[in-house]
KENU-150689 format. One line per field, with one value per atom (N, C-alpha, C): x, y, z; residue number from 1; atom name. Coordinates in Angstrom, 3 decimals. Example, Ala and Ser with C-alpha at 12.3 -4.5 7.8 and 13.67 -1.06 7.14 Angstrom:
REM KENU-150689
x: 13.190	12.300	13.200	12.850	13.670	12.900
y: -5.690	-4.500	-3.300	-2.250	-1.060	0.030
z: 7.800	7.800	7.800	7.080	7.140	7.870
i: 1	1	1	2	2	2
at: N	CA	C	N	CA	C
//
This chain:
REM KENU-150689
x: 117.397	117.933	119.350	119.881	121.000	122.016	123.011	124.409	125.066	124.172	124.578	124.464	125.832	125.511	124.527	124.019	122.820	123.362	123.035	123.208	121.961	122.159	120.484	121.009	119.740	120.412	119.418	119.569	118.309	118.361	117.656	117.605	116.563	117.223	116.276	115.827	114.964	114.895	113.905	113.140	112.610	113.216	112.432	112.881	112.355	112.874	113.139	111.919	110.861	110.139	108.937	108.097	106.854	106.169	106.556	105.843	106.625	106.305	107.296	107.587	108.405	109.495	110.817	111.073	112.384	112.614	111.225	111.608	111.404	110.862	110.146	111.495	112.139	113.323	114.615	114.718	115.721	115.194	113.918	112.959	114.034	113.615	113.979	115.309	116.619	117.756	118.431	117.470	118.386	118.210	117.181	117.027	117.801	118.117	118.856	120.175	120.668	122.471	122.462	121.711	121.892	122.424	122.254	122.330	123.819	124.668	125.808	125.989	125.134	125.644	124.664	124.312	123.534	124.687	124.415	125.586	124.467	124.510	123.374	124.195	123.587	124.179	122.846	122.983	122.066	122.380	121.708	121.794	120.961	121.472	120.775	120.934	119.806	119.455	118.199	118.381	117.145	116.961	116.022	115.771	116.285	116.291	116.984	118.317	119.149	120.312	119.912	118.857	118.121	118.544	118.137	118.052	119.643	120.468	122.133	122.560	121.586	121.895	122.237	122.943	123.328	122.626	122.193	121.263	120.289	119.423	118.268	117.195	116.210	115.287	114.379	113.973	113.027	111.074	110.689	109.468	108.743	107.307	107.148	106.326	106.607	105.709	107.145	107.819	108.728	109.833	110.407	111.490	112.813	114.215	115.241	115.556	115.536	116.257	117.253	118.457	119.503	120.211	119.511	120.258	119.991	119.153	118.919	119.852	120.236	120.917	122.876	122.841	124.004	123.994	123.470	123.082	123.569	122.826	123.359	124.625	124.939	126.538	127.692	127.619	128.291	129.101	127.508	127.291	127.307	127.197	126.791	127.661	126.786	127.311	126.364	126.553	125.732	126.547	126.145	126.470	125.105	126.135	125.051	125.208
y: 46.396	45.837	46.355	46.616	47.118	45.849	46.349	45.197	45.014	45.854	45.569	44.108	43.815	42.110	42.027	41.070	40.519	39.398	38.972	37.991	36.985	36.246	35.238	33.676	33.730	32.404	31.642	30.809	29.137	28.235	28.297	27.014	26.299	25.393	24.032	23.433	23.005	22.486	20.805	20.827	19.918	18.540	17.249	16.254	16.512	15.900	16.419	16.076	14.682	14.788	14.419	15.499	15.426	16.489	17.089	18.860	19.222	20.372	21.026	22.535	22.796	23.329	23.663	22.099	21.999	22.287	21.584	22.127	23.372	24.245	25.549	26.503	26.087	26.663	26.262	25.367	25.108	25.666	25.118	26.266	27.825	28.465	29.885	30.103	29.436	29.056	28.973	27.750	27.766	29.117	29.275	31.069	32.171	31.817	33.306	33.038	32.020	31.261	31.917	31.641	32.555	33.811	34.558	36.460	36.349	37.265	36.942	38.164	39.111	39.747	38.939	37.677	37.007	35.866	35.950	35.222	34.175	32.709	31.992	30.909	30.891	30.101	28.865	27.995	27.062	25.980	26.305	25.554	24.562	23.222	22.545	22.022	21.777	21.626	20.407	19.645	18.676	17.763	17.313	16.909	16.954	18.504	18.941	18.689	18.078	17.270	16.079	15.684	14.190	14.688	15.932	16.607	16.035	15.818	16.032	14.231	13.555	12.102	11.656	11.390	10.793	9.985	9.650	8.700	8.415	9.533	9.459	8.459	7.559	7.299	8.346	8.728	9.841	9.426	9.634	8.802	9.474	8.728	8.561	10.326	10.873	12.726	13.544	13.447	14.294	14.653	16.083	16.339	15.068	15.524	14.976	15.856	15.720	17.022	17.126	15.974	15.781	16.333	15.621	16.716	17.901	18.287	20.116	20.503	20.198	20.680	20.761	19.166	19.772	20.613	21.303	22.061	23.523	23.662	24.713	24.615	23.522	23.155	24.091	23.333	23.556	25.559	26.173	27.632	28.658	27.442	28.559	27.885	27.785	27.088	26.876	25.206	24.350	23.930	24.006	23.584	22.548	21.890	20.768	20.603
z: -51.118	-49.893	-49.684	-48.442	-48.182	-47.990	-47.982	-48.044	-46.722	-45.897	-44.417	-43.744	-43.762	-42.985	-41.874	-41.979	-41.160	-40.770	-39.109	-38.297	-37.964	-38.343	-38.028	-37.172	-36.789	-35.208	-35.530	-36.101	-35.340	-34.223	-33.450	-32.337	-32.626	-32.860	-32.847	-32.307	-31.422	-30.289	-30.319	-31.575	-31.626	-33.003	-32.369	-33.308	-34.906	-35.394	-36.964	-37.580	-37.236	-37.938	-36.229	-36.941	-36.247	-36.067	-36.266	-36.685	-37.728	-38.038	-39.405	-38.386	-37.206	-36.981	-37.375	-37.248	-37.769	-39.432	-40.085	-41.564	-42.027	-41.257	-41.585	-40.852	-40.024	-39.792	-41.075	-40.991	-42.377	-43.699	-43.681	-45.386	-45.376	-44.210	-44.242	-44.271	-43.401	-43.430	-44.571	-45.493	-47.164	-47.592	-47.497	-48.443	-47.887	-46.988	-46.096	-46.531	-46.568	-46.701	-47.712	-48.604	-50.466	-50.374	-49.360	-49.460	-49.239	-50.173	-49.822	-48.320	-47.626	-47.023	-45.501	-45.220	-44.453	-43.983	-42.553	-41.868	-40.864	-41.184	-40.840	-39.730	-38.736	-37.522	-36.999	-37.090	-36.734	-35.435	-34.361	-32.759	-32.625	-32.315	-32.231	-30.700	-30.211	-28.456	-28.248	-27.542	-26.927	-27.873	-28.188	-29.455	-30.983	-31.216	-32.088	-32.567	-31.455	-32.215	-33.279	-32.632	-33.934	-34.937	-35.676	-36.962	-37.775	-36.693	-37.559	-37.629	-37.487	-37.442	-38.785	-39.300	-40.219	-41.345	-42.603	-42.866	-42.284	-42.341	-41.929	-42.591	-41.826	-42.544	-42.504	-44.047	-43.853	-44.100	-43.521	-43.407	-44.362	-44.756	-46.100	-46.169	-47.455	-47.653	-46.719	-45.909	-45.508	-46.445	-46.015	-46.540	-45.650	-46.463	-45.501	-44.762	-43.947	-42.432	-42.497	-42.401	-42.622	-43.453	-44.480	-46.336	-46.050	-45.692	-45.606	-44.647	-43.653	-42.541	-43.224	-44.359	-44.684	-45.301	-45.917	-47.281	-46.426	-45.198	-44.109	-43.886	-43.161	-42.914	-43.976	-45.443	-46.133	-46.256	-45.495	-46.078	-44.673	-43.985	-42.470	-41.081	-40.249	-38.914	-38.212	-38.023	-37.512	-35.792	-34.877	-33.966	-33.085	-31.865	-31.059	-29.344
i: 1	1	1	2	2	2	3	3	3	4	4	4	5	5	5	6	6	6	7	7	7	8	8	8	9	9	9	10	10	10	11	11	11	12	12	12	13	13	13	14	14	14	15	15	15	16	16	16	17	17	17	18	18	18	19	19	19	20	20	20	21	21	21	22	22	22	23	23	23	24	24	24	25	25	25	26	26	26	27	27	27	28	28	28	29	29	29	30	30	30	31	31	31	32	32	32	33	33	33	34	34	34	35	35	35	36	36	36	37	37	37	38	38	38	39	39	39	40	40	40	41	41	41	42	42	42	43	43	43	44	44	44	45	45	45	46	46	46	47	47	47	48	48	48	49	49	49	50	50	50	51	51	51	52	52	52	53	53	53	54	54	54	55	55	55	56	56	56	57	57	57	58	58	58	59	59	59	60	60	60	61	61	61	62	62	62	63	63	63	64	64	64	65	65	65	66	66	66	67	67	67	68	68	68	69	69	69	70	70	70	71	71	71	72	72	72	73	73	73	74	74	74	75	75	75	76	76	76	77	77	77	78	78	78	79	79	79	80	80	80
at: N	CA	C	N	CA	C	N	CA	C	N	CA	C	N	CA	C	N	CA	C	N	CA	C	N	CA	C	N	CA	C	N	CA	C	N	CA	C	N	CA	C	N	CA	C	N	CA	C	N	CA	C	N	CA	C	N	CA	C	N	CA	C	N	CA	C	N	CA	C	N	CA	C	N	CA	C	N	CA	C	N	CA	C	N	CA	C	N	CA	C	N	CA	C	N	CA	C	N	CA	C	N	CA	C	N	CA	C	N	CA	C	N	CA	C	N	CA	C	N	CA	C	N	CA	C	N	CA	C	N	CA	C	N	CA	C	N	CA	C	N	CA	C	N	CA	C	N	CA	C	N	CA	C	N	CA	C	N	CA	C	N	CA	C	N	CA	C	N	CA	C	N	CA	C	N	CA	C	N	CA	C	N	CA	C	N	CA	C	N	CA	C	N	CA	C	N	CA	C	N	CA	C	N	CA	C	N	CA	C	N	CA	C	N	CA	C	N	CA	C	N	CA	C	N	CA	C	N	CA	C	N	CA	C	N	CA	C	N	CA	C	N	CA	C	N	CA	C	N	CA	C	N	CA	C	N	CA	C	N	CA	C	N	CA	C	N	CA	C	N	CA	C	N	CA	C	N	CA	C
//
């Protein structure tokens, strides 16, 4: 793999739990944040702001959306 920075965009557009969108976008997100030459930007729109709510109740077999999204935060850029 080359060391050429890479730019990657998520829009989010849907609520956090009810399909696996939103987690299948964050799945790929954590793994990309890892590359140190991967620059990860995450948009959240419509629904998709739900995802950044605070203390989530996470309903029962789901991931946390929330925790994952900080996990992005910490490494990338999350906007709403």
């Amino acid at each position: 793999m080359t060391d050429t920075p890479k730019n990657y965009l998520f829009v989010i557009n849907d609520g956090p739990y009810g399909n696996e969108r939103p987690y299948n976008a964050l799945r790929m997100a954590l793994e990309l944040v890892k590359r140190p030459q991967a620059s990860v930007r995450m948009f959240l729109i419509g629904d998709g702001v739900n995802c950044a709510i605070a203390n989530q109740r996470t309903p029962d077999g789901y991931y946390n959306i929330g925790r994952m999204l900080r996990s992005i935060a910490r490494r990338g850029e999350v906007a709403t």
